[in-house]
C-alpha positions as CSV (number, residue, x, y, z in Angstrom):
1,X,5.4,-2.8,-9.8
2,X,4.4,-3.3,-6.3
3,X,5.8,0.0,-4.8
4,X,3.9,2.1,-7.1
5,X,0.7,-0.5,-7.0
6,X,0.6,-0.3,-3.2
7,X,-1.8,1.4,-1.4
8,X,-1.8,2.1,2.2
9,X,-4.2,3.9,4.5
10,X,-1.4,5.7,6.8
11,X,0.2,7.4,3.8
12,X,-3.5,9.4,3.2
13,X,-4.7,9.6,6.8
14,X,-1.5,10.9,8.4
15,X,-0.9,13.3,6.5
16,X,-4.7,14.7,6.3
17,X,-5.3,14.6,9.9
18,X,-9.0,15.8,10.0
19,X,-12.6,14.7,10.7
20,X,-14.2,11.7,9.3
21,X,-17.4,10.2,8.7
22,X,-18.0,6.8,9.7
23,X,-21.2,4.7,7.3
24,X,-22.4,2.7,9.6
25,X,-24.0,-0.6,8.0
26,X,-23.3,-4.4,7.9
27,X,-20.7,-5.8,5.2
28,X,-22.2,-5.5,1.7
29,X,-20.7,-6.6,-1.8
30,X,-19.6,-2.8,-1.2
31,X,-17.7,-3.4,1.3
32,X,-16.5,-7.0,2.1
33,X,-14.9,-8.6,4.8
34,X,-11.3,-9.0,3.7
35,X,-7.6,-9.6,6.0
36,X,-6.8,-6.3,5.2
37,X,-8.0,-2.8,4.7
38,X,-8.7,-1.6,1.0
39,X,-10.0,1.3,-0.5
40,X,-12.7,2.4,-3.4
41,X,-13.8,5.5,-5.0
42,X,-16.5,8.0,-3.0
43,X,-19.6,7.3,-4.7
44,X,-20.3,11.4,-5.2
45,X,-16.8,13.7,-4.5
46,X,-14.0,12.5,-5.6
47,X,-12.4,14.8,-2.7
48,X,-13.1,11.8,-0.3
49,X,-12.6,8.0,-0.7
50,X,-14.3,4.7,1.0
51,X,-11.6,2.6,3.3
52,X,-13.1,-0.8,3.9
53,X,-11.6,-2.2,7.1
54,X,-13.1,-5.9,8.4
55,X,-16.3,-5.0,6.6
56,X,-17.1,-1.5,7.8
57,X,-17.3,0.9,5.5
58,X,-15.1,4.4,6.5
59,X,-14.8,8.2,5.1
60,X,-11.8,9.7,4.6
61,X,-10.9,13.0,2.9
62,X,-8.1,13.3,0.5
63,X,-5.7,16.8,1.2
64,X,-6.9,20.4,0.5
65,X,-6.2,20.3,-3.6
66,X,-6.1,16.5,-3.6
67,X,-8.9,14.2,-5.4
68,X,-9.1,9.8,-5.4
69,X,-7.8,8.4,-8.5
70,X,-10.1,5.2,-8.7
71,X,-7.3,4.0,-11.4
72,X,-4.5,4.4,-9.2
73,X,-6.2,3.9,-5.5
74,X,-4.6,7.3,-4.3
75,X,-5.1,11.0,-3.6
76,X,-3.6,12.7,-6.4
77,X,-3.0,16.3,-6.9
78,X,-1.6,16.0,-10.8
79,X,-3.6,18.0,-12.5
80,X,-2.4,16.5,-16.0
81,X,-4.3,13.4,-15.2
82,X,-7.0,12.4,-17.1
83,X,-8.9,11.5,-13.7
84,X,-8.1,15.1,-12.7
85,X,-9.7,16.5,-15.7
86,X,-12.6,14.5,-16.3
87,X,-13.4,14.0,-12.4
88,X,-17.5,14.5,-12.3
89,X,-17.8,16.1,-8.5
90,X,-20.8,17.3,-7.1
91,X,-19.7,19.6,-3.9
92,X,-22.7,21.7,-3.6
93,X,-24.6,18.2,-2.6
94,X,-22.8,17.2,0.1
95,X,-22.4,20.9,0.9
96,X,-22.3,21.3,4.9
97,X,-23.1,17.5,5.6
98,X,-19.6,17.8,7.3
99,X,-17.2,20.1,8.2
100,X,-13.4,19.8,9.0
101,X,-11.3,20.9,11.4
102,X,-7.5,20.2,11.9
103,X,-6.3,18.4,15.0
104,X,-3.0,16.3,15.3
105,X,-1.2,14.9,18.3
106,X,2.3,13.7,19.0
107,X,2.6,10.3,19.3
108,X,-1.0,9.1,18.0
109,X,-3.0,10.3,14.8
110,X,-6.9,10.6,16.3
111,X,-9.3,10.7,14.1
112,X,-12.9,11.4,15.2
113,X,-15.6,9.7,13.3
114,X,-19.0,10.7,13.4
115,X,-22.0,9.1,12.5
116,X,-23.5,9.5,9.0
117,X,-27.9,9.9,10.5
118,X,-27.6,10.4,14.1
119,X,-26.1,12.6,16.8
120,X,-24.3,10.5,19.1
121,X,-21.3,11.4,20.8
122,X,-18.1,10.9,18.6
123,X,-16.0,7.7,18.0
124,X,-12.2,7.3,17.8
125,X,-10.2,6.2,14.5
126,X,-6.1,5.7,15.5
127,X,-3.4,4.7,14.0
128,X,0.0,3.5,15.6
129,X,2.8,1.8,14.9
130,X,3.7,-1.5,15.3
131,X,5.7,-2.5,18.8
132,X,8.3,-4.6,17.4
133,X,8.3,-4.3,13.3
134,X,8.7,-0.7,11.4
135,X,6.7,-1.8,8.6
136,X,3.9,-2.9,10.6
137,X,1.0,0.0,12.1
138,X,-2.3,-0.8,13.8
139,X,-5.8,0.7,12.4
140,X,-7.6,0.6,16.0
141,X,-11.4,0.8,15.0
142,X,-13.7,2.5,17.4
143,X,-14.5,-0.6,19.2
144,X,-11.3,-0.2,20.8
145,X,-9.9,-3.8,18.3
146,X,-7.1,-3.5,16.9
147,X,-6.4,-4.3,12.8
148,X,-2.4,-5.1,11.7
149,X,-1.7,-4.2,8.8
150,X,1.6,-3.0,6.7
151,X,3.2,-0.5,4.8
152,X,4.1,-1.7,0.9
153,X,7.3,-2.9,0.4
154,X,9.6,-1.0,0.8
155,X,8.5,1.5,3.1
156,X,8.4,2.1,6.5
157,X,5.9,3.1,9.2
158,X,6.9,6.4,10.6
159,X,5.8,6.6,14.3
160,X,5.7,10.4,14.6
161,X,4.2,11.5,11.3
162,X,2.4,8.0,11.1
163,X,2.7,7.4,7.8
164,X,4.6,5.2,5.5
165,X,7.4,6.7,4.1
166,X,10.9,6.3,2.0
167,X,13.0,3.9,3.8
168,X,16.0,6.3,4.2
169,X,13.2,8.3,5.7
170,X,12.0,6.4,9.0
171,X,14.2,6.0,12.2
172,X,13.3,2.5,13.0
173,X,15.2,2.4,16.8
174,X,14.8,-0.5,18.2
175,X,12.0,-1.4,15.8
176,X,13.1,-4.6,13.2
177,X,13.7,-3.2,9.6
178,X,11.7,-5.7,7.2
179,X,13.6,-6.0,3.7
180,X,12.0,-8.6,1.8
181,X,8.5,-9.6,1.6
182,X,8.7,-12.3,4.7
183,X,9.9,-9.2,6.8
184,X,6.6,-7.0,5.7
185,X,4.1,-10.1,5.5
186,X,1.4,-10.5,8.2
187,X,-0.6,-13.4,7.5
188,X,-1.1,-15.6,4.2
189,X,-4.9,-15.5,2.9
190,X,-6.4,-19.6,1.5
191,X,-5.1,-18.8,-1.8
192,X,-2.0,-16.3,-0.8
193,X,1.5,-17.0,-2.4
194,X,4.0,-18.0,0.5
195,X,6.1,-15.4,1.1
196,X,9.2,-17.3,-0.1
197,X,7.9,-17.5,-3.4
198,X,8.4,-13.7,-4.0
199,X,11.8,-12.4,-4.7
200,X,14.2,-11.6,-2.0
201,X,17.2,-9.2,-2.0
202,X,18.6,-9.9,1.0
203,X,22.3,-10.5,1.3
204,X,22.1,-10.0,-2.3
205,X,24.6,-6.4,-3.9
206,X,23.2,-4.3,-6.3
207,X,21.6,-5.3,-9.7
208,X,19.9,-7.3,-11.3
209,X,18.2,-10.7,-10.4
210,X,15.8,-13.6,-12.2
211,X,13.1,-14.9,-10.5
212,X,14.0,-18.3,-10.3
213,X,11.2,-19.4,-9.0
214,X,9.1,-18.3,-11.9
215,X,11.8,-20.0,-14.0
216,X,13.7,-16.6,-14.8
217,X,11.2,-15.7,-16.9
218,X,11.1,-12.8,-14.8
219,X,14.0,-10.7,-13.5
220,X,13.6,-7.9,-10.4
221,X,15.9,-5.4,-9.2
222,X,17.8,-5.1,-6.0
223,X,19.1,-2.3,-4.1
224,X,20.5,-2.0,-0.6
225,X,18.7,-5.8,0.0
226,X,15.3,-4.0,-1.1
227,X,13.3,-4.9,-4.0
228,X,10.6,-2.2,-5.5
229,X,10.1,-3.2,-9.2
230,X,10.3,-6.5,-11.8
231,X,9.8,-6.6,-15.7
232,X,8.5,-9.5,-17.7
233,X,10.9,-11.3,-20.2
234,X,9.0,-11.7,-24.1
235,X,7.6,-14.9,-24.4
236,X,6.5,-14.4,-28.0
237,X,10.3,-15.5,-28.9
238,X,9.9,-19.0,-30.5
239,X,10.4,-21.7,-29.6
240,X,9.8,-21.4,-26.2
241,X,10.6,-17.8,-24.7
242,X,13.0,-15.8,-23.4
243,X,14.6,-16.3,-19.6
244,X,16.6,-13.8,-17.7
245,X,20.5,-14.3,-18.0
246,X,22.2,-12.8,-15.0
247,X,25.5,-13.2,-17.1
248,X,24.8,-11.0,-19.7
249,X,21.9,-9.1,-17.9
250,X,19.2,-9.0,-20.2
251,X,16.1,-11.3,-21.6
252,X,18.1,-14.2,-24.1
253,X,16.5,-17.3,-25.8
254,X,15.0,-19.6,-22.9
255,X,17.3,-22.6,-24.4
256,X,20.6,-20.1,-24.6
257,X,19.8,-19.7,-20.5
258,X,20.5,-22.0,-17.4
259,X,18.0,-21.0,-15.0
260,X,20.7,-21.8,-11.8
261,X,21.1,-20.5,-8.7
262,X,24.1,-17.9,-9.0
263,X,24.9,-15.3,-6.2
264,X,26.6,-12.3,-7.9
265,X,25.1,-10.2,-10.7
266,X,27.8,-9.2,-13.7
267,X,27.7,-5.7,-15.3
């Protein structure tokens, strides 16, 4: 599901707002060069996690009471969770390597980044939201360039707390409002999907879709023109599968479905 699979730097660094360490070194199988930032477990506390923006490798601590699921690529504070339990974190080693302090501003999150061996003076981390696009925010890198990225469908970038957040959440103004993945998308990597090859609830009402393009053997749902979640139809079901039926709602035999275009969902 792509809302839950999603993972998005503002979402952790807004809302710690603290002191980070910046690894300075060249890009490494670590830490590769990608269109977009990602982000990979701390090699020893699970209290902090590696963002990898255009090759550099960054530091960023999860909340007081949080730790990095490596499963899930997100701070998590569930204490039920296996990775909770069995989480093998060394504090004492990294000890007083660095130490935190709180600082927040109105319009801008700053975060300063010092360097891991020397004592040079520190370097500036921001984010900020996008001009035009409320699912769009910068990661401005210390060099002063500036990385677009975007919040996972379908949130929104909120330009006071700068985070993404809930949809219903975010006052866009005179920002656009992205709804379907062309909205959200920045740029298409060499072996990227288009964009129009991914569902699309807009002017679509409430319920339940196929994906025709994936010849309904996959059906997603909409709400309010968004889309968050698809399911898979069987395709152990001889002789040749099962396909979405927006008629009767549900996964049918492919042969007992016509995979046509049809503009309003039945209940």
């Amino acid at each position: 599901m792509w809302f839950k699979a999603s993972i998005i730097c503002a979402v952790f660094v807004g809302t710690v707002m603290s002191r980070m360490l910046i690894v300075h070194q060249n890009e490494t199988e670590q830490c590769e060069k990608r269109e977009n930032p990602y982000f990979i477990s701390h090699k020893t506390d699970c209290s902090k996690f590696y963002a990898c923006v255009k090759g550099k490798l960054f530091v960023l601590p999860c909340p007081v009471g949080y730790r990095f699921d490596s499963v899930s690529g997100h701070c998590s504070n569930n204490k039920s969770a296996v990775v909770w339990q069995m989480a093998k974190c060394n504090h004492d080693k990294i000890g007083q390597l660095n130490k935190t302090t709180i600082s927040q501003t109105t319009q801008t999150l700053t975060t300063h980044l010092l360097p891991a061996t020397t004592t040079t003076s520190p370097k500036v981390l921001e984010l900020q939201s996008h001009e035009s696009n409320c699912g769009w925010y910068y990661i401005v890198r210390p060099s002063g360039d500036r990385v677009l990225n975007s919040c996972p469908m379908p949130l929104l970038f909120d330009e006071y707390l700068l985070e993404c957040k809930p949809y219903k959440q975010v006052k866009c103004k005179k920002r656009f409002e992205p709804k379907d993945a062309c909205d959200y998308r920045i740029r298409s990597g060499a072996h990227a999907y288009p964009c129009n090859y991914l569902p699309s609830c807009r002017n679509k009402t409430d319920g339940f879709y196929p994906d025709r393009l994936r010849d309904c053997r996959v059906y997603f749902r909409c709400f309010e023109e968004r889309s968050s979640e698809s399911w898979s139809c069987s395709q152990k079901q001889p002789p040749f599968g099962e396909r979405f039926s927006i008629e009767h709602q549900k996964c049918m035999p492919a042969n007992d479905v016509d995979c046509q275009e049809s503009p309003i969902p039945f209940f």
